[in-house]
N, C-alpha and C positions, 0 to 999 in steps of 0.2 A: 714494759717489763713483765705485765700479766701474761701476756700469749706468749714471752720464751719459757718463762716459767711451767706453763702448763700448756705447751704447744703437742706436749705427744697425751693429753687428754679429751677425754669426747668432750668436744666444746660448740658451741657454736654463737653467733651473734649476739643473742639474748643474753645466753647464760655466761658470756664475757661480758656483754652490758650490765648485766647484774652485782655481776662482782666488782664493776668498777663506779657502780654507783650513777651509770647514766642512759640514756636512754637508746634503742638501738640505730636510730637515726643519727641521736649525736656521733655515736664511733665509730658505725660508717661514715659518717663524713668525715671524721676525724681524721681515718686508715685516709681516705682517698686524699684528702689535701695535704697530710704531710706523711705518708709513706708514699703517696703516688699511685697506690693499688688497692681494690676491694680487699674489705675482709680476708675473705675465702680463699684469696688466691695468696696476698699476706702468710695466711697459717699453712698452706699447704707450702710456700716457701720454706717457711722458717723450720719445719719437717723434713724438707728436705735436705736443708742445710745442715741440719743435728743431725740425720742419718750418713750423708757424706762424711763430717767430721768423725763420726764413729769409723767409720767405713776405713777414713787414711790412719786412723789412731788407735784403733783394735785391731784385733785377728777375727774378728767377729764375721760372718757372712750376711748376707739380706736377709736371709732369713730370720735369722736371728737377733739381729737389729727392728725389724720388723715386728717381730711376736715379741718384743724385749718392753716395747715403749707401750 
């Protein structure tokens, strides 16, 4: 729930680890045994998926989706 929350924020490993109260080892291992995927490739997913959805659901452009988040 933390990374859709704050998926179009500078985030990275740690400073998700941080906030979730565990260490960065724990949740990448976490990400990988139950979403199936690193970290990294996880949050750049779920970016891509919230700029899609804007994409079919505004009139918005890339651009502006882009420089918006």
């Amino acid at each position: 729930m933390y990374l859709h929350q704050n998926c179009f924020r500078p985030i990275t490993l740690l400073t998700a680890a941080e906030a979730l109260e565990m260490s960065q080892y724990q949740l990448s291992r976490l990400c990988n045994q139950q979403i199936g995927m690193g970290f990294n490739a996880y949050l750049k997913f779920l970016r891509i998926t919230a700029a899609k959805r804007l994409l079919v659901s505004t009139d918005w452009g890339i651009t502006q989706i882009s420089s918006s988040q």
